[in-house]
C-alpha positions in Angstrom: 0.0 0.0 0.0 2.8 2.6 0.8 4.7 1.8 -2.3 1.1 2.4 -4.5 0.8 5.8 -2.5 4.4 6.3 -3.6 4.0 6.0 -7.0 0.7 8.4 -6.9 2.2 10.8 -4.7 5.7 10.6 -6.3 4.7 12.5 -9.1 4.9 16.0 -7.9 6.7 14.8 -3.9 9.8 14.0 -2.6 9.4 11.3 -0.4 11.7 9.3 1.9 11.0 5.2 2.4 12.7 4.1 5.6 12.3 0.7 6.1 14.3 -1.5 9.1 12.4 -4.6 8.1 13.7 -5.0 4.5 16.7 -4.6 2.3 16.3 -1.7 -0.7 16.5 -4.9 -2.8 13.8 -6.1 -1.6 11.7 -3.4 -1.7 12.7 -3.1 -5.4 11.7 -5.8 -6.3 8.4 -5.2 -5.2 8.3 -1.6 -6.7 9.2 -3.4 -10.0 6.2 -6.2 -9.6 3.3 -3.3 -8.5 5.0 -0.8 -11.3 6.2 1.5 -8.9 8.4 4.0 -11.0 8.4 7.3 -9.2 11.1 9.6 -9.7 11.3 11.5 -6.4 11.1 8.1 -3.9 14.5 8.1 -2.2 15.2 4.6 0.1 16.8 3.8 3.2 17.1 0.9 5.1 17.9 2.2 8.4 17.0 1.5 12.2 19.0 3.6 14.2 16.1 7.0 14.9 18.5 9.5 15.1 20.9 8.9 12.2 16.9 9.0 10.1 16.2 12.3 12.0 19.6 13.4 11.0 19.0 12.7 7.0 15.4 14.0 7.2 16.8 17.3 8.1 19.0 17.2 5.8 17.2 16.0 3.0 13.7 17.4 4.0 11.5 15.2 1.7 8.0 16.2 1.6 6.6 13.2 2.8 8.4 10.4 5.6 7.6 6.6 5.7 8.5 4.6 8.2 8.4 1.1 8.1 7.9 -0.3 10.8 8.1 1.5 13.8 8.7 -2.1 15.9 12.4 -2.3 14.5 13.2 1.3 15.3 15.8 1.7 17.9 17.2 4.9 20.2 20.5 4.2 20.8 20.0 6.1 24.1 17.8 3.6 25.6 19.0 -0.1 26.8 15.9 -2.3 25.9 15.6 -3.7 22.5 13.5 -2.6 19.3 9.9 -3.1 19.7 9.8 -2.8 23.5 6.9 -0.8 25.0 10.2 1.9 25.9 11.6 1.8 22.2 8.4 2.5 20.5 7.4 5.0 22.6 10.5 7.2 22.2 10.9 6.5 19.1 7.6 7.3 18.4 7.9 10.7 20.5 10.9 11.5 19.0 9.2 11.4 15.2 6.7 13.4 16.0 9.0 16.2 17.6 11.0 15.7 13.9 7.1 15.8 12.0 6.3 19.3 13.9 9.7 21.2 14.0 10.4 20.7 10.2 6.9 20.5 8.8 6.9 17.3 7.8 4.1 14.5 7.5 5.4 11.3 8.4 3.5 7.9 7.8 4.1 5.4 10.9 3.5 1.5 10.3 2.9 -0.1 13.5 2.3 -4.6 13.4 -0.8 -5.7 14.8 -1.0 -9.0 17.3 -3.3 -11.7 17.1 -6.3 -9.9 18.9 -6.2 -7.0 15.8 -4.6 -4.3 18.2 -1.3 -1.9 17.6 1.6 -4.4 18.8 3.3 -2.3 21.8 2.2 0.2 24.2 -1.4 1.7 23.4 0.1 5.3 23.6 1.1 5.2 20.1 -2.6 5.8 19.1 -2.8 9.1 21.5 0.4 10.4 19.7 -0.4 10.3 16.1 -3.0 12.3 14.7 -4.6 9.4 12.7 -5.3 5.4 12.9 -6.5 3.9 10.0 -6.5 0.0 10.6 -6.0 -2.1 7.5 -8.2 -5.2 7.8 -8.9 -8.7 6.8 -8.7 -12.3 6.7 -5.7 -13.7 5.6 -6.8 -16.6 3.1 -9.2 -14.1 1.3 -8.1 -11.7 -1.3 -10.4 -8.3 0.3 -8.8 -5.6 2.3 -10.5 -2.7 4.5 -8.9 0.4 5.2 -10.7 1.7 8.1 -10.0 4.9 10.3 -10.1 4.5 14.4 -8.9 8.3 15.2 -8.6 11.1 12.5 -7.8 14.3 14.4 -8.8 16.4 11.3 -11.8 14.3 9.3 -14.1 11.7 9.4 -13.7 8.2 11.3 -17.0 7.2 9.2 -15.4 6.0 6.1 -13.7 3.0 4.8 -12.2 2.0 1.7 -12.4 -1.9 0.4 -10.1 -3.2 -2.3 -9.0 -6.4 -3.7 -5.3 -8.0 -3.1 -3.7 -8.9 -6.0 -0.4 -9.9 -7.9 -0.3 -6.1 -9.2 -1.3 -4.7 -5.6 -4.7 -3.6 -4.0 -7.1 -2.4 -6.6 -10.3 -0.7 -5.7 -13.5 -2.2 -4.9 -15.8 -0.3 -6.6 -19.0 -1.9 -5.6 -17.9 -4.2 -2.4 -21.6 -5.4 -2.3 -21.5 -7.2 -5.6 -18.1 -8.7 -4.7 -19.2 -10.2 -1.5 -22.2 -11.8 -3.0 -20.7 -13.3 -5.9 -21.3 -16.9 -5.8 -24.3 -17.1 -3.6 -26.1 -20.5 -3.8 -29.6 -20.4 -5.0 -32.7 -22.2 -3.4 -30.7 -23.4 -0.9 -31.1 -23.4 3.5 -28.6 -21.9 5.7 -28.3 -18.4 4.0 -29.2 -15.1 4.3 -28.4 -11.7 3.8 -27.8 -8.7 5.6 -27.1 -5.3 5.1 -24.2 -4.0 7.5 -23.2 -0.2 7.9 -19.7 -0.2 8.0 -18.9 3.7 8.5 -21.0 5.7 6.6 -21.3 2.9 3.6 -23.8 0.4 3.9 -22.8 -2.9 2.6 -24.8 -6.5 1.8 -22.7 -9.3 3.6 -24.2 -13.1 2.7 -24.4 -15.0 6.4 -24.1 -18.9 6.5 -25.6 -20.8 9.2 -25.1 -24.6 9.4 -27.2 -26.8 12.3 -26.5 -30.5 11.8 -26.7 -33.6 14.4 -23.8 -33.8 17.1 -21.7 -36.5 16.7 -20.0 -35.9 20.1 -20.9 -35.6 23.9 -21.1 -31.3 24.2 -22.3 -30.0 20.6 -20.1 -28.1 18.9 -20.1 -24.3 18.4 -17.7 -22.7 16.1 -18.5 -19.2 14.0 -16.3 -17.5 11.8 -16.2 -13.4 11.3 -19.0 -13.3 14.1 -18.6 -13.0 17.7 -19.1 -16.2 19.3 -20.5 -15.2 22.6 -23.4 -13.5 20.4 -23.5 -16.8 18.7 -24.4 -18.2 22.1 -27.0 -16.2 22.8 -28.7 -16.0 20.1 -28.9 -20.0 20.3 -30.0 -19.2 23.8 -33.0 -16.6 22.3 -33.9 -19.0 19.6 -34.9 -21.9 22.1 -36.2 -20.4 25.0 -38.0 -18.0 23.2 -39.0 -19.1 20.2 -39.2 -23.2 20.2 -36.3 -23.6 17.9 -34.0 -26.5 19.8 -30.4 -27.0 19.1 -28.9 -28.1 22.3 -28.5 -31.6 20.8 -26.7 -30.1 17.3 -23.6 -28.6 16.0 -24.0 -25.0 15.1 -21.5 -23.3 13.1 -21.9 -19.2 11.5 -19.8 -18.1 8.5 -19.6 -14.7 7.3 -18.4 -14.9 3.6 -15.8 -13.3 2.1 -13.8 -12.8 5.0 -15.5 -9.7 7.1 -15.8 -9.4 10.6 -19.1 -8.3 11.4 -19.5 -6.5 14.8 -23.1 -4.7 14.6 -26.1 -5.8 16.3 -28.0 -5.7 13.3 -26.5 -8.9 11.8 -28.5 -11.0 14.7 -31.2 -11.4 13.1 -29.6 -12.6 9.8 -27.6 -15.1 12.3 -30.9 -16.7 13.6 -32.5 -16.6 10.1 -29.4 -18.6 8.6 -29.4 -21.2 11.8 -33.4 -21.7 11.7 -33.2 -21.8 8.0 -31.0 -24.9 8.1 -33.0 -26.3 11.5 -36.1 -26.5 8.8 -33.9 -26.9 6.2 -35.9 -23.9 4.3 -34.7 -22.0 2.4 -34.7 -18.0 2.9 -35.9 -16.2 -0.3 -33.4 -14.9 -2.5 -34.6 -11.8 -2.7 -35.2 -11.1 0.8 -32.6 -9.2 2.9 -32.7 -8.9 7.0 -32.0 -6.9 9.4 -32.8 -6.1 13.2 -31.1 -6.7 16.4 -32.6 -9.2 18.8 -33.2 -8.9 22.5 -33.1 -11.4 25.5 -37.1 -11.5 25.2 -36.9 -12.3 22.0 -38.1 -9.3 20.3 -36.9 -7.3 17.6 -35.2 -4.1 17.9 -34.6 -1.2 15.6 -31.7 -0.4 14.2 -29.8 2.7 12.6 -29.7 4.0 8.9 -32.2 1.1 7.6 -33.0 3.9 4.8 -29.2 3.6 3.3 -29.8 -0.4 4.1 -32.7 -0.8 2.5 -32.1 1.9 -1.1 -28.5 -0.6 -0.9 -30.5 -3.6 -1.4 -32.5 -2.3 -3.9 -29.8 -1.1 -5.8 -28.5 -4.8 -5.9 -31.9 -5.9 -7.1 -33.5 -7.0 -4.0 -37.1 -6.5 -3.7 -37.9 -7.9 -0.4 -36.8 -6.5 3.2 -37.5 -8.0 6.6 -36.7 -5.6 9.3 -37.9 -4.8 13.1 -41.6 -3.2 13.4 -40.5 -0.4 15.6 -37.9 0.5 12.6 -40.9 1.1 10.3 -41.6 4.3 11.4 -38.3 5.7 11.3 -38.2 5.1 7.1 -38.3 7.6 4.6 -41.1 6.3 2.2 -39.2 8.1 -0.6 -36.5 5.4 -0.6 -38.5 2.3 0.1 -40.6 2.7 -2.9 -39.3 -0.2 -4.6 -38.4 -2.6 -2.0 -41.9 -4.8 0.1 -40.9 -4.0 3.6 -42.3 -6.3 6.2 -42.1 -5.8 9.8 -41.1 -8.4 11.9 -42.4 -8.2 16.2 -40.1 -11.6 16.9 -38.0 -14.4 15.4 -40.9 -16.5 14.5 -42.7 -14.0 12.5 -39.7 -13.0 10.8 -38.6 -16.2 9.6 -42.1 -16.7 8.6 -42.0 -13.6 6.0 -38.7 -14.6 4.8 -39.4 -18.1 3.5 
């Protein structure tokens, strides 16, 4: 990504790649396979933070990259490179260099295994922007997604596709992550997610099937698990749907991790689906968050969810009752919305 924004910014910028993880070899031959060929992008593979202070005041590029702030080291300081000490100084010492000499610099920080900044968490408070680039491993989409902008918007994302030649914009991430959707078959259904401002339509798997062990098995993927548990919980107390004798797994397809309240209902739509082993209608698309009671509670922005589905031909819309009189009829003029009290009646007008 910061070799792309050098060849767009490289143009008309001087910019300075530091990089303590790789050799300028390596880094060209990268810049050879993405077609990186800006003439201002100076290298240099350097660790040592106050020998790169020293050459950015000399130099003074128009734009600093530093990659990665975990192998930076201050000579000063005893403990070794990507201690909670070292990045802190380090990092403190950057920004002094960023504000005395005018200079943007661009810090990448590793993530551990939970998703959070590897080190201490004061290197969010010091910067005046976190964008967090996201996603599963063994699939090919990317997010770009702002935690902290001092200046802008945190209400934004940006989704685009890894491959051989770099990350290419997703232009409509809707489309991409229903590509391949079975047809007339149980298990699935379809949700519209906000993720910032941009409403998106994310295909949720549900799979109940006979235990073939002591304990069933519980296992979801790009959903949180505990919510998974509950909303088994919901689904048998509540509304006579029984699955403490089966296994129960959730997928989220194409690799998202999907957070908001409003996929529950989607969840128990895709688990009851395969209980009855009925199909959801294809061009049906739910949304709603549910409650310990087992009701159905409105959600935000089901205008921009709903006028998203339509745009991706779906004609059908199961949602919360309460969240009926919260829509704008303008935008719902295509779409049959149906409003939904509890589970049962939802799953009802969705088959």
């Amino acid at each position: 990504m910061l070799l792309q924004i050098c060849e767009h910014l490289g143009q008309t910028l001087r910019i300075l790649y530091v990089s303590g993880e790789e050799s300028s070899r390596q880094i060209k031959l990268r810049a050879s396979r993405l077609g990186v060929q800006s003439p201002h992008l100076e290298i240099l593979t350097e660790t040592d933070v106050q020998y790169i202070m020293e050459e950015i005041r000399s130099t003074q590029p128009d734009l600093v990259m530093i990659d990665s702030i975990q192998t930076m080291n201050y000579t000063e300081l005893n403990s070794s490179p990507g201690s909670v000490t070292q990045v802190r100084e380090c990092t403190n010492a950057m920004m002094r260099c960023a504000k005395s000499l005018d200079i943007p610099i661009i810090v990448v920080g590793h993530v551990n295994k939970d998703g959070a900044i590897a080190g201490p968490k004061v290197l969010e408070h010091i910067v005046d922007a976190v964008l967090y680039f996201e996603g599963d491993r063994q699939m090919t989409y990317r997010i770009l997604r702002a935690v902290k902008n001092r200046y802008g918007s945190t209400n934004e994302i940006g989704v685009f596709d890894m491959g051989e030649n770099g990350l290419q914009q997703v232009e409509n991430p809707s489309q991409a992550m229903l590509s391949g959707r079975p047809k007339d078959v149980s298990g699935t259904c379809v949700t519209a997610v906000m993720e910032g401002t941009r409403p998106i339509l994310a295909e949720i798997q549900g799979l109940a099937t006979t235990s073939g062990y002591g304990n069933p098995r519980r296992m979801a993927t790009g959903f949180d698990y505990n919510r998974m548990a509950l909303i088994l919980a919901v689904l048998e107390k509540r509304a006579g749907y029984y699955f403490s004798n089966l296994d129960a797994y959730v997928n989220v397809v194409g690799g998202l991790r999907l957070d908001e309240p409003s996929v529950d209902l989607a969840v128990a739509m895709s688990l009851v689906s395969s209980l009855k082993d009925t199909p959801i209608r294809e061009d049906t698309v739910v949304f709603g968050e549910i409650g310990l009671a087992g009701e159905l509670r409105s959600v935000s922005h089901a205008d921009l969810r709903i006028a998203e589905a339509a745009r991706l031909g779906f004609t059908r819309c199961v949602l919360p009752y309460h969240g009926l009189k919260s829509l704008s009829p303008s935008r719902t003029l295509q779409m049959e919305i149906i409003g939904a009290k509890n589970i049962r009646e939802a799953f009802e007008a969705a088959t």
